[in-house]
RODO-2510 file (C-alpha; in nm, 4 decimals, decimal comma):
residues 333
     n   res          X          Y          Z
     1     x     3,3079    17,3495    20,7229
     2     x     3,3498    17,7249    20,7775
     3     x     3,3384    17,9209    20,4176
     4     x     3,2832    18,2368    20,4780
     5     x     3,3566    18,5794    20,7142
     6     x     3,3092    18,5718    21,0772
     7     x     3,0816    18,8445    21,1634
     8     x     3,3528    19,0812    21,2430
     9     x     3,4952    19,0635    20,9663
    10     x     3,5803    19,4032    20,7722
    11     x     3,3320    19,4563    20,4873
    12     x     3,4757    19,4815    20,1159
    13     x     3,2550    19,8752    20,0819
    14     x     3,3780    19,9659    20,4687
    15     x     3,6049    20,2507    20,2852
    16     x     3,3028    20,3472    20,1024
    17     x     3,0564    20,4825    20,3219
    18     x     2,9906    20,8205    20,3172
    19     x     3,0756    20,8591    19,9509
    20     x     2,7476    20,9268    19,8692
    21     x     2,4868    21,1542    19,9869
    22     x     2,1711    20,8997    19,8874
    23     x     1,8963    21,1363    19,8698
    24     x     2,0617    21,3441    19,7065
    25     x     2,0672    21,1081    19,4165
    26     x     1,7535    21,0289    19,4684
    27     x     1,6843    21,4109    19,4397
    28     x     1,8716    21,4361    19,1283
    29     x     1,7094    21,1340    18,9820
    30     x     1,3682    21,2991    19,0638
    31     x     1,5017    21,5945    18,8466
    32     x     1,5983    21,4251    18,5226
    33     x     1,2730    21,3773    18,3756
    34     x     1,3795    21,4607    18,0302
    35     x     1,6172    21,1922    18,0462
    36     x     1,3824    20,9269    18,1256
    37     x     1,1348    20,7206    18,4359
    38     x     1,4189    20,4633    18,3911
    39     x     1,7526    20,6500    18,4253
    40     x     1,5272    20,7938    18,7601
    41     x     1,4658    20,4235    18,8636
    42     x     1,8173    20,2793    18,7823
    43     x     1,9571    20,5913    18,9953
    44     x     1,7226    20,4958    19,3153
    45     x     1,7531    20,1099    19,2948
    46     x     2,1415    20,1846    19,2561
    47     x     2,1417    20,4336    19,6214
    48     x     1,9225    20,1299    19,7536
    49     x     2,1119    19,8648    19,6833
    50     x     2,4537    20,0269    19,7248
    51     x     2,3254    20,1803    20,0533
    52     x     2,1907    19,8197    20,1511
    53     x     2,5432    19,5825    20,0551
    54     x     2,7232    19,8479    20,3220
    55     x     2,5014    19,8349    20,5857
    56     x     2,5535    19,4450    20,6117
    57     x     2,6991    19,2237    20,8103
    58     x     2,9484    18,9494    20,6118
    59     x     2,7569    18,6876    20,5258
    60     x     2,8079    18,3183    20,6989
    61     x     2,8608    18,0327    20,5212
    62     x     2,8506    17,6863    20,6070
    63     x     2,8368    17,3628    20,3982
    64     x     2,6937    17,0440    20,5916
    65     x     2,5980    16,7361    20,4804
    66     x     2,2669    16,5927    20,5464
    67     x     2,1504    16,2149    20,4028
    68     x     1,7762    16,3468    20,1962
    69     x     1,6739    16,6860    20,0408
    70     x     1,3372    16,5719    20,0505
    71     x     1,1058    16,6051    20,3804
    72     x     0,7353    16,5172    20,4356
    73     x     0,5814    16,8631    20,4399
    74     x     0,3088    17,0185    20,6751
    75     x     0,2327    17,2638    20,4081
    76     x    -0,1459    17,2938    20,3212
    77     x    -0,0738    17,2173    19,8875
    78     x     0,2549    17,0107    19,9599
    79     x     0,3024    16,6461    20,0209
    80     x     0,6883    16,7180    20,0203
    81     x     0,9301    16,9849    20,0697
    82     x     1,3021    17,0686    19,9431
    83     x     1,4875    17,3419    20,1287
    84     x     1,8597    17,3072    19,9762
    85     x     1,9892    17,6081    20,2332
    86     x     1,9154    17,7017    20,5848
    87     x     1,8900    18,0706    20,6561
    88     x     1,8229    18,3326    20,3871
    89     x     1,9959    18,6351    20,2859
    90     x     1,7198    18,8187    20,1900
    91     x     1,6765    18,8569    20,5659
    92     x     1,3262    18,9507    20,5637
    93     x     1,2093    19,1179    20,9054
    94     x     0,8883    18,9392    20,8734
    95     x     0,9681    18,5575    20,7849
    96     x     0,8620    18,3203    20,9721
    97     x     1,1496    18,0934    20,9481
    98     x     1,3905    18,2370    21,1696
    99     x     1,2938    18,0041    21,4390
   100     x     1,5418    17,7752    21,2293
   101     x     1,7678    17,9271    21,4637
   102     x     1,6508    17,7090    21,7640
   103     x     1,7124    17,4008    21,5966
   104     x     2,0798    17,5309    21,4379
   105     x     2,2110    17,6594    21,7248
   106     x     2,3362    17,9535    21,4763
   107     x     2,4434    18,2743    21,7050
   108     x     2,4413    18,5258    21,3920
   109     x     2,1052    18,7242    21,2917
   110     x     1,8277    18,6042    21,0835
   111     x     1,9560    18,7038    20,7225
   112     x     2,3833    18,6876    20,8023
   113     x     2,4110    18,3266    20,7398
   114     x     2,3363    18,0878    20,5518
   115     x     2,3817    17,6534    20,5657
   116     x     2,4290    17,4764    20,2285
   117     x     2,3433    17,1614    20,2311
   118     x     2,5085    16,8877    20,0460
   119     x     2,3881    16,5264    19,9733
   120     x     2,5438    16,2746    19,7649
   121     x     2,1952    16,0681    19,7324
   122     x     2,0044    16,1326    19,4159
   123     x     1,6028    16,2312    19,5256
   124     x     1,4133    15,9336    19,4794
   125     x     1,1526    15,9157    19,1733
   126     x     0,9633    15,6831    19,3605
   127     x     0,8869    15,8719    19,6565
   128     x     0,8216    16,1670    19,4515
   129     x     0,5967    16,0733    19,1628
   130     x     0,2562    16,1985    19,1324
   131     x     0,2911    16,4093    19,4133
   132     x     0,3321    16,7651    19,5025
   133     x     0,6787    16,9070    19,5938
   134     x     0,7529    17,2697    19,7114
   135     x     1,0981    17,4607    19,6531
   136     x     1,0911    17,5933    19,9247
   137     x     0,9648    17,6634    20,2810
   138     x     1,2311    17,7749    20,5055
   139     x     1,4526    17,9414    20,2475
   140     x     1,4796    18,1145    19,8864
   141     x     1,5800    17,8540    19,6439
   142     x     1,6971    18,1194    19,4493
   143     x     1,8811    18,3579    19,6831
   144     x     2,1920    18,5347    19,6163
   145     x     2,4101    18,2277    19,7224
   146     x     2,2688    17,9806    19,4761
   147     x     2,4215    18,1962    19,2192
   148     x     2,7472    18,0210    19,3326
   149     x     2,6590    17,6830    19,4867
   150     x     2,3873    17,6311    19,2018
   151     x     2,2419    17,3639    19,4803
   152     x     1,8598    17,4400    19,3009
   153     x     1,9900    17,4009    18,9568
   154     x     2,0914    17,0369    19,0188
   155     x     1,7879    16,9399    19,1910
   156     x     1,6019    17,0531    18,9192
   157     x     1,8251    16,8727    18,6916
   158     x     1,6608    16,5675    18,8827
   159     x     1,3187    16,6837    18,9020
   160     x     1,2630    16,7058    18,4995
   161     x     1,2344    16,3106    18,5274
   162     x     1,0274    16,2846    18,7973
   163     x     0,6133    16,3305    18,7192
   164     x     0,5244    16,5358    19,0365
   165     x     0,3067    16,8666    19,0647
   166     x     0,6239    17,1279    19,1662
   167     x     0,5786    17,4644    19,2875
   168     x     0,8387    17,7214    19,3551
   169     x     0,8686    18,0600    19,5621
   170     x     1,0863    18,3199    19,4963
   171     x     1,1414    18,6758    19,5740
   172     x     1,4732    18,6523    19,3024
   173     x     1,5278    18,7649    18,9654
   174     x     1,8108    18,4882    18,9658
   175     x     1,5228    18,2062    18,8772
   176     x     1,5270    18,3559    18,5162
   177     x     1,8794    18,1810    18,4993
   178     x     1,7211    17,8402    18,4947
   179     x     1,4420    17,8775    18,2056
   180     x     1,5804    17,6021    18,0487
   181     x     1,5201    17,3350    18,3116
   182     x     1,1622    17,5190    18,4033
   183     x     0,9908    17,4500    18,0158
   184     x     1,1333    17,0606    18,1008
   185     x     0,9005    17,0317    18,4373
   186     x     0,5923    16,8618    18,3445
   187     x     0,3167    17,0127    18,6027
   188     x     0,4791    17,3913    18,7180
   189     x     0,3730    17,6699    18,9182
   190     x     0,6359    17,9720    19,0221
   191     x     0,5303    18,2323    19,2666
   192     x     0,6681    18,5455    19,3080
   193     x     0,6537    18,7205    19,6115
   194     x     0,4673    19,0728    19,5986
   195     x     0,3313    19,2695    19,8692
   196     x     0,3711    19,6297    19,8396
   197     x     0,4779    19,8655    19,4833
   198     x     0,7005    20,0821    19,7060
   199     x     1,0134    20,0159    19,7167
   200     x     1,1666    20,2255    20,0017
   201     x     0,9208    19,9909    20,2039
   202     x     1,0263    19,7000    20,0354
   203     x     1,3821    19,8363    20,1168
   204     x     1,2986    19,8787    20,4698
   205     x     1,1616    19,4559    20,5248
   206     x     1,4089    19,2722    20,2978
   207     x     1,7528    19,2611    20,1445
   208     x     1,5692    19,0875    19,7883
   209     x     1,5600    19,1783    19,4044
   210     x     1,4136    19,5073    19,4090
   211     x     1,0174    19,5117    19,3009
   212     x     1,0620    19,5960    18,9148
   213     x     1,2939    19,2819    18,8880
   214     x     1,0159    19,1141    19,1077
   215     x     0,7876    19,1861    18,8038
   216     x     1,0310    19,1529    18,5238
   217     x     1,0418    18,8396    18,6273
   218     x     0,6720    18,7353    18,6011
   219     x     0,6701    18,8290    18,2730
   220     x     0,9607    18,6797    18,1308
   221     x     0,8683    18,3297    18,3006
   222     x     0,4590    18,4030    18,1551
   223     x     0,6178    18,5112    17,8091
   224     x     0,7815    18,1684    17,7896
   225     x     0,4918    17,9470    17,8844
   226     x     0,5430    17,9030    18,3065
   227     x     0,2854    17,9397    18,4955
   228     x     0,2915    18,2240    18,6774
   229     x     0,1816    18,3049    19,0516
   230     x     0,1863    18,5755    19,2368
   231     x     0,1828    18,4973    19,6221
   232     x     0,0777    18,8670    19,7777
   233     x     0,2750    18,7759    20,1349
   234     x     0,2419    18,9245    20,3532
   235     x    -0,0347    19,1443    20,3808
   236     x     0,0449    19,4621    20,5840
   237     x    -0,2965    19,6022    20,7027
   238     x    -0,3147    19,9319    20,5737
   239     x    -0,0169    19,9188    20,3924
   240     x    -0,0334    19,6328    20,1348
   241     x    -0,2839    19,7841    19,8270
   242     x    -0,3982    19,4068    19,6415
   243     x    -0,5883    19,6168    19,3889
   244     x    -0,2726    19,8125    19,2852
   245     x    -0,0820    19,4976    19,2604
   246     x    -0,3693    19,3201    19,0771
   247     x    -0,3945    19,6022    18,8256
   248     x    -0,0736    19,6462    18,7632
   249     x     0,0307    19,2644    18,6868
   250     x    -0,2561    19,0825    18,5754
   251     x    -0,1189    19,0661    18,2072
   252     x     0,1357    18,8219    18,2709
   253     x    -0,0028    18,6538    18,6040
   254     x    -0,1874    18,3476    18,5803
   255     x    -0,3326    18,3460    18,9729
   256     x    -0,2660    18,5267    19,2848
   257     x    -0,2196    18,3860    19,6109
   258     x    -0,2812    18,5628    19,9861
   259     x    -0,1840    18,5538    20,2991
   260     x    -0,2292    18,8393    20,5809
   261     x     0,0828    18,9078    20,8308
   262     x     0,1202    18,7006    21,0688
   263     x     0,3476    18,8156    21,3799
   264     x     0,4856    18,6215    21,6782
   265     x     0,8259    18,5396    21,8092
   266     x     1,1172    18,7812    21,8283
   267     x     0,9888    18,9481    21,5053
   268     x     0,6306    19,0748    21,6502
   269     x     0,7883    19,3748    21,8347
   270     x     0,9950    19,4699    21,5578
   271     x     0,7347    19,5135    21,3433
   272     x     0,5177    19,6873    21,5870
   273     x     0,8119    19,9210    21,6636
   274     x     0,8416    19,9947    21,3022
   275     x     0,4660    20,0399    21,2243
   276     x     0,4626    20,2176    21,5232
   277     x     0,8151    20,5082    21,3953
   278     x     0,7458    20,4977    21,0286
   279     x     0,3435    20,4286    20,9911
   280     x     0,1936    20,5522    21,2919
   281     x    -0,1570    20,6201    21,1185
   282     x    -0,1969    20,2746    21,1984
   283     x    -0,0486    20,1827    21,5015
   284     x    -0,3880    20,1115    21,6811
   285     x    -0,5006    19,8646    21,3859
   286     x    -0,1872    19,6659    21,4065
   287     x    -0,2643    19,6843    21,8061
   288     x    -0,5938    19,6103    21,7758
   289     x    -0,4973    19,2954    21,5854
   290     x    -0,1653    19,1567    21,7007
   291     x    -0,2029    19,2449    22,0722
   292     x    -0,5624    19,2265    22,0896
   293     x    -0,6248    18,9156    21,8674
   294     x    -0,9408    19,0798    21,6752
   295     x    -0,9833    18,9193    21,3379
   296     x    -1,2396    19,1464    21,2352
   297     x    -0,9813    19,3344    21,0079
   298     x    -0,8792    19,0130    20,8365
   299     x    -1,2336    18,8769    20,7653
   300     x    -1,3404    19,2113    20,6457
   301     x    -1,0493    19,1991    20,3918
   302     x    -1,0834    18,8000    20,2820
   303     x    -1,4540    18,8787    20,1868
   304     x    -1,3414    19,2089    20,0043
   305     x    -1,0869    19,0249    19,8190
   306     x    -1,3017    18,7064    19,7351
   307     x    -1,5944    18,9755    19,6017
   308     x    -1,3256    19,1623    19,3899
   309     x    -1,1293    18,8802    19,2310
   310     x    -1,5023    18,7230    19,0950
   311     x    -1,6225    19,0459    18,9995
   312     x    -1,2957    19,0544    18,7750
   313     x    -1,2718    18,6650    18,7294
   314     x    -0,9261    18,6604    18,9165
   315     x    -0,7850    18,3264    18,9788
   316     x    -0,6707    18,2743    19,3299
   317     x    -0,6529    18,1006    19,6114
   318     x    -0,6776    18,2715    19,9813
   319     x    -0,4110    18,1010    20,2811
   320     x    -0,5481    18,4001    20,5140
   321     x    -0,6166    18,1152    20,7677
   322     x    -0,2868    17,9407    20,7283
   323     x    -0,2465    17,8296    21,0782
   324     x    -0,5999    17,6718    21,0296
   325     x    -0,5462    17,4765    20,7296
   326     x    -0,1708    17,3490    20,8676
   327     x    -0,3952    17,1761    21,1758
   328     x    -0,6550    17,0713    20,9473
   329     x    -0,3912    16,8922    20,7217
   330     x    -0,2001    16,7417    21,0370
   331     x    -0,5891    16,6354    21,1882
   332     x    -0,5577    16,4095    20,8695
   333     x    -0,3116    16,1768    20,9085
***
């Protein structure tokens, strides 16, 4: 059931572009310090996100029907999973599931569409209780398209009654819209996603809230009692700074997850390519590690992060070795 705009399909800000010279507003927000930081920041996120909503393509949408929400998960913390989309429109450069794709058959790019699933059975208490459940692996439960499906909300609606341990991942501000269903879970964790405080590099990997929502969101969920997490993924060698991001959140973050970058498929030469225009400085790390396979980088940095966060009694957890703990948790069964 086709509900959205074929790719071709003229884009509502075509007529638009050009309007605006966006550095120059940057400029001029640089130059109204007597005004304010956040008049300078409103100014910049606006050029970003304008800039951003014109430079893509119409967004896909499909609703199919599937028979359970819930899957067995191969997830190191997560017995099951619920992914109530395929696809994303955050469109991150770096994610991981874009090889959705294969099993979809979806022509579009990683990021243009999205499937919205539908399923008239209610999740089974039963199956669930006392276990852990993750929203979610292959998608954001909270992306910009659950603002009008509200597919999350009513499996949340569900999930208040069930006694299970339920973690959720988000890189959207739009999670804030369901604090009244979050103080009703019983055993919650949210993560946030956070990997870098600059936003034109933010700007540059993902279509998502912008950073300062990112944060404004941590706090509002740790100011009304929700556990707060925030999952530092990925790690860009040289680029990601965990002590700025530590420093600058800890008040209202409860414990930090990590995981490094982790590159293969289509998406391992784009990144390269970009390291390689826009950060050469450390374009023979990123070769040393993702052509040549050297892990010497990464253990360096999991002992320098394990020695920091107990010098500063940081709660945390380190996935570094994701791939590791997946095959340990399959080895299991």
């Amino acid at each position: 059931m086709h509900k959205g705009a074929s790719k071709d399909a003229k884009h509502p800000f075509d007529e638009c572009r050009g309007v605006f010279d966006w550095y120059s507003i940057e400029s001029m927000a640089y130059d109204m310090r007597g005004i304010g930081m956040e008049v300078k920041e409103n100014l910049i996120q606006f050029r970003e996100t304008f800039k951003a909503s014109i430079d893509r393509p119409a967004m896909v949408e499909n609703v199919v029907a599937v028979k359970d929400l819930v899957t067995k998960s191969n997830l190191p913390a997560s017995d099951y999973v619920i992914n109530p989309y395929v696809g994303c429109p955050h469109g991150c450069r770096y994610c991981y599931a874009c090889f959705m794709k294969r099993f979809t058959n979806h022509k579009e790019e990683w990021g243009s569409f999205i499937d919205v699933k539908q399923c008239d059975k209610p999740i089974s208490k039963k199956k669930l209780q006392g276990k852990s459940v993750f929203l979610s692996s292959v998608t954001d439960c909270y992306n910009p398209l659950e603002e009008k499906y509200k597919s999350t909300r009513k499996i949340l609606e569900q999930l208040i009654f069930i006694d299970c341990e339920l973690s959720i991942s988000t890189k959207s501000h739009l999670i804030l819209r369901d604090i009244d269903l979050l103080k009703q879970c019983k055993n919650l964790k949210v993560s946030v996603s956070v990997n870098t405080l600059n936003e034109r590099f933010k700007n540059d990997m993902d279509h998502a809230s912008s950073i300062g929502k990112w944060l404004e969101t941590l706090e509002t969920l740790h100011e009304n009692g929700i556990y707060t997490v925030l999952f530092m993924s990925p790690i860009f060698p040289g680029i990601t700074d965990y002590r700025e991001i530590i420093e600058k959140t800890h008040r209202y973050v409860d414990e930090y997850w990590f995981e490094n970058l982790n590159l293969r498929g289509g998406y391992k030469q784009d990144i390269l390519s970009y390291i390689k225009n826009v950060f050469p400085q450390f374009t023979e790390l990123y070769d040393d590690i993702y052509i040549n396979g050297n892990m010497n980088f990464w253990n360096a940095l999991s002992a320098e992060i394990e020695e920091y966060c107990a010098l500063h009694s940081v709660k945390h957890i380190n996935y570094f070795y994701h791939k590791e703990l997946v095959e340990a948790k399959l080895n299991q069964r």
